[in-house]
C-alpha positions in Angstrom: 85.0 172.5 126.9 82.7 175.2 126.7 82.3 178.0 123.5 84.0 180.9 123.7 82.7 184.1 124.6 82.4 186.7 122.1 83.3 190.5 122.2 84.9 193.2 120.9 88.1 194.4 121.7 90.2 197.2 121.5 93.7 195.9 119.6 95.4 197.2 122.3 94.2 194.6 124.7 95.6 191.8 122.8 99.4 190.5 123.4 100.9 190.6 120.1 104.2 189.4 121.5 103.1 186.3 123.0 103.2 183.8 120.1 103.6 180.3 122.0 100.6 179.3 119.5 101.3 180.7 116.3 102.0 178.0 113.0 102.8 179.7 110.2 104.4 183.0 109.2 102.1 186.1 108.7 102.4 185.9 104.7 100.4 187.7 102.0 97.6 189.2 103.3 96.0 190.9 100.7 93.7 188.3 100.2 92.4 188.4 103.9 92.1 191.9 103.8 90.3 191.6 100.6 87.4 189.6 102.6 87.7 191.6 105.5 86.6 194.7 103.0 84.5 193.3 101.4 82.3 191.0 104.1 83.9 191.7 107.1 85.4 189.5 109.7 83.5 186.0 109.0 85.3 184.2 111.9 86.3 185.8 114.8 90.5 185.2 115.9 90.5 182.8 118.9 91.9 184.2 122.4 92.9 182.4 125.4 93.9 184.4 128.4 97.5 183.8 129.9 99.1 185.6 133.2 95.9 188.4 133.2 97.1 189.2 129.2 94.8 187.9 126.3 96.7 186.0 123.7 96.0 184.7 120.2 95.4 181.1 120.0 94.2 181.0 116.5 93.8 183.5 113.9 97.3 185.6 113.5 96.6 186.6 110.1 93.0 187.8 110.3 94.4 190.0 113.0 97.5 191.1 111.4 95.1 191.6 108.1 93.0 193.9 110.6 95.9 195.9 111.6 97.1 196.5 108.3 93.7 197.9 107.5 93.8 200.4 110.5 90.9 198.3 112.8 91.3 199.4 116.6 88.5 197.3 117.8 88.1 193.5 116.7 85.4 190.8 117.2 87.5 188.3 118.8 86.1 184.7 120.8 87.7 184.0 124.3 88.2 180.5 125.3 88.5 179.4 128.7 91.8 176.6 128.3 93.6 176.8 131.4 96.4 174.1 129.8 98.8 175.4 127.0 98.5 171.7 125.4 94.7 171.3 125.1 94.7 174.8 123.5 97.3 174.4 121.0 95.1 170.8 119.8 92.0 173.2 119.3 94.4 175.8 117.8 95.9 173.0 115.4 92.6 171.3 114.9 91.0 174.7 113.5 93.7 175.1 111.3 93.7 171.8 109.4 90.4 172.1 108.6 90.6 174.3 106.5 94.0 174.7 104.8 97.0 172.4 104.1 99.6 172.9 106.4 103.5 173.3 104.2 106.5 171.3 105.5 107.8 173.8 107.7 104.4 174.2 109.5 104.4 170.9 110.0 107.7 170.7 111.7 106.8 174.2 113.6 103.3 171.9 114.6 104.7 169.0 115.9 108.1 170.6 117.8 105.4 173.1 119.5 102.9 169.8 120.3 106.3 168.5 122.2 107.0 171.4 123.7 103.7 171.8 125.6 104.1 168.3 126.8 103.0 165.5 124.1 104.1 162.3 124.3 106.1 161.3 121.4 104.5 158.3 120.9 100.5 160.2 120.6 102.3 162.6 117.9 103.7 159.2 116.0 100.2 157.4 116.6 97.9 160.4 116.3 99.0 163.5 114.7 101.7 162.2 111.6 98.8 160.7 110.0 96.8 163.5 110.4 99.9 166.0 108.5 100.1 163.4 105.7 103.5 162.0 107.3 104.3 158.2 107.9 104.1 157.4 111.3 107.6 156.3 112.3 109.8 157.8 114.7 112.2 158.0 112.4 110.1 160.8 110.4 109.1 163.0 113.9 112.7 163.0 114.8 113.6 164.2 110.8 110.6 166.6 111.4 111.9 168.3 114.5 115.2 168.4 112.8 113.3 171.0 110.3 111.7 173.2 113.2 115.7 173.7 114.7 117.0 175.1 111.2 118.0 179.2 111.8 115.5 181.6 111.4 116.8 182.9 107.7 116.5 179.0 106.6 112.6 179.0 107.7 111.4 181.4 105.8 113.5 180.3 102.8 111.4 176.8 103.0 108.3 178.9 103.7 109.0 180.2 100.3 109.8 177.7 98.1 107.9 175.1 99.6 110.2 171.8 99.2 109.0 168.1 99.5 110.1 166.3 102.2 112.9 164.6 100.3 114.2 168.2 99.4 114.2 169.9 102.7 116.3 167.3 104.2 118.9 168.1 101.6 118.0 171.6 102.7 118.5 170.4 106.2 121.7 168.8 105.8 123.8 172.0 104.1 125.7 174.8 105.8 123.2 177.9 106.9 126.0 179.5 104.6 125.4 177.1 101.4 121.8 177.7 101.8 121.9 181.5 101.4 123.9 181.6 98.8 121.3 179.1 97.2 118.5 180.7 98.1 117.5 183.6 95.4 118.6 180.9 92.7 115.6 178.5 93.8 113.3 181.6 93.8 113.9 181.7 90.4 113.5 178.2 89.8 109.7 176.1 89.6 109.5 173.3 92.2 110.8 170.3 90.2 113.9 172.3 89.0 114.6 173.3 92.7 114.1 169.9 93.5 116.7 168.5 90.9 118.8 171.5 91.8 119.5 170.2 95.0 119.5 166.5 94.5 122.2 166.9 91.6 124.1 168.8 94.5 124.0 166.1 97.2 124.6 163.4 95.1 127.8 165.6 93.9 128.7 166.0 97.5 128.6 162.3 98.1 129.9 161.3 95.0 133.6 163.8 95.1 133.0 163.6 98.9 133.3 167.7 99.2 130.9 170.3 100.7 128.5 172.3 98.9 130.3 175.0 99.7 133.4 173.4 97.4 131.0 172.2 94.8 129.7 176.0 94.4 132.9 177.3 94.5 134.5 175.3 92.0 136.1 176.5 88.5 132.6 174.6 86.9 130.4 176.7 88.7 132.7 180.2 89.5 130.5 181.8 86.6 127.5 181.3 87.6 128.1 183.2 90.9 130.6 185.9 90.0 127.8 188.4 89.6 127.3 190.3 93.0 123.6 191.0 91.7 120.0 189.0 92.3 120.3 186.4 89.3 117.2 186.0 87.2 116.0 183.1 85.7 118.5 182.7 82.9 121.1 182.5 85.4 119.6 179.9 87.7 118.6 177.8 84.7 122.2 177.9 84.0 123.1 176.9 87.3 120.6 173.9 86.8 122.0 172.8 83.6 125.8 172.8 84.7 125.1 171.1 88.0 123.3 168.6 85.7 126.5 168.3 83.3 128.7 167.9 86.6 126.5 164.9 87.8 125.6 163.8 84.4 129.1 164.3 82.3 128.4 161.9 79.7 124.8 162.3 79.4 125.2 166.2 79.0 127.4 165.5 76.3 125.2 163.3 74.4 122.6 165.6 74.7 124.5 168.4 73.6 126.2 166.8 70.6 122.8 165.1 69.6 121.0 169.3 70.0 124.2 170.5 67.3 122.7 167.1 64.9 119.2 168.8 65.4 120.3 171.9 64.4 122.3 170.6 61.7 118.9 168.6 60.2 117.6 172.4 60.2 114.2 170.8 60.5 110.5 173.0 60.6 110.5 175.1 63.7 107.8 173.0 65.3 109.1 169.7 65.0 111.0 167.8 68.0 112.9 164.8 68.4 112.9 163.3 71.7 115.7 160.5 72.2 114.3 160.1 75.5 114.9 160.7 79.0 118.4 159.1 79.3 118.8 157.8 75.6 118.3 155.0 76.8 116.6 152.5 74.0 116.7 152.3 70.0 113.5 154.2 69.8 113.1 158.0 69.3 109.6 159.9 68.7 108.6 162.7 66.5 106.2 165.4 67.6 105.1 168.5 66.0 102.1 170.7 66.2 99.6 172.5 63.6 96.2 174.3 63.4 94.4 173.3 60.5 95.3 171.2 57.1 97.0 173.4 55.7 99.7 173.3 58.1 99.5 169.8 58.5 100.2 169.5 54.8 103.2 171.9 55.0 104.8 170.4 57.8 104.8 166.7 56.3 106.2 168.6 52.9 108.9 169.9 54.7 109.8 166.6 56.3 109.5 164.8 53.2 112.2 167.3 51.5 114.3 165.8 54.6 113.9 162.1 54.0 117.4 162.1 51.4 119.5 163.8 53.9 122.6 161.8 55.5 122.7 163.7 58.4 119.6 161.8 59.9 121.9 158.7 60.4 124.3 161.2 62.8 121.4 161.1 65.3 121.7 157.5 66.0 125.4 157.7 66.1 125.4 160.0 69.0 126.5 157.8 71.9 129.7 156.1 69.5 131.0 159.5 69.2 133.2 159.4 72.6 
């Protein structure tokens, strides 16, 4: 394969419609544009030319980033690939070696490698290990099951990133469940999305209903009465009473055993962990403090606790039913 051939283009001479080669979604750019201001453009996008037009075969951003900052001409490389394939490896092969690819990517990679002719068995054998995914067929087929999902679903996985384990819930809902899900997980950090929509599956399979039902049930009717963007207190709210739905029980313990804590009325920055589950005869006692002082005040507080009979209520939290 020989190197490209650099020049400098007008923008106007590239195809910005042809994107048989492009990964990823355009995203932020202000840190490209950043660079670009302040060194320039360190590395060329790389061109291919297709039907007498001149695509891009790597480097969307940098050119978008351009654009957005008013270039007209840009120092681009053109590569001589005749065959779609071998330029989308040198495309994919720039691109992992320098940034980590997200789960949709890698779905977007692999049904793109298929679609310009791999075997199956070469993106099993060589190019699952290379994304981080186990090499099974099992795991392509889930994979190209991710690159189908609507359009409105794709960027909604570009932003929240899931696992693996998550986007095949993801996957498996309504394109309907998932938008009325989405601004929640927005709101929500990556292991609250996560438990988010496990509680929900397991629900589904547990009652045997949809999502759908699930969401629209007298449980949950509050959390998505309001017609505007909820914040965070709202989708921590949907968290918690998806976890009480799942959990019933368990929620129950932990909210009677959170009244005993209050009822203690113990120093502000003391906490009683019962554990994850309550599971056990052992509970710990944590607190915080800056110097002796507070150390000393703390443990004097505590002491003043040591009569009281409502420490023996915590331990009689899961005979309460």
């Amino acid at each position: 394969m020989t190197p490209g051939r650099y020049k400098v283009l007008p923008v106007e001479e590239i195809d910005l419609q042809d994107e048989r080669f492009r990964i990823r979604p355009t995203g932020a750019l202000d840190p490209v544009m950043a660079s670009i201001r302040e060194v320039g453009l360190i590395q060329p996008p790389l061109l291919v030319k297709r039907e007498d037009r001149l695509v891009i075969m790597s480097g969307w951003r940098r050119v978008s980033a351009c654009l957005c900052l008013g270039r007209t001409d840009l120092p681009v490389l053109i590569e001589e690939i005749p065959e779609d394939l071998t330029a989308f490896r040198k495309s994919f092969y720039e691109n992992l070696s320098i940034r980590k690819f997200s789960p949709a990517e890698k779905a977007d990679v692999l049904k793109k490698f298929l679609e310009f002719g791999e075997e199956p068995r070469i993106l099993v054998r060589r190019f699952l290990p290379l994304l981080g995914i186990p090499s099974t067929r099992r795991h392509l087929d889930d994979y190209l099951g991710f690159a189908g999902l609507d359009e409105d679903t794709r960027l909604m996985i570009h932003e929240i990133q899931p696992d693996f384990a998550t986007l095949r819930i993801l996957a498996a809902m309504t394109r309907k469940e998932r938008l009325l899900l989405r601004p929640f997980l927005q709101r929500l950090g990556k292991n609250r999305r996560k438990q988010v929509l496990s509680d929900l599956h397991e629900l589904t399979r547990i009652r045997d209903v949809s999502v759908e039902e699930i969401m629209g049930g007298a449980e949950l009717r509050t959390v998505f009465k309001n017609s505007q963007p909820p914040g965070f207190e709202q989708a921590e709210n949907l968290r918690v009473s998806l976890r009480r739905l799942r959990y019933p029980r368990l929620s129950a313990w932990r909210e009677r055993f959170s009244e005993k804590i209050a009822d203690l009325e113990l120093p502000s920055d003391v906490r009683i962990d019962p554990g994850p589950n309550f599971e056990g005869d052992e509970m710990s006692l944590s607190f915080s403090f800056r110097d002796g002082e507070e150390l000393r005040d703390t443990l004097r507080r505590l002491m003043s606790l040591a009569g009281s009979r409502r420490i023996e209520d915590l331990f009689r939290v899961e005979h309460d039913d």
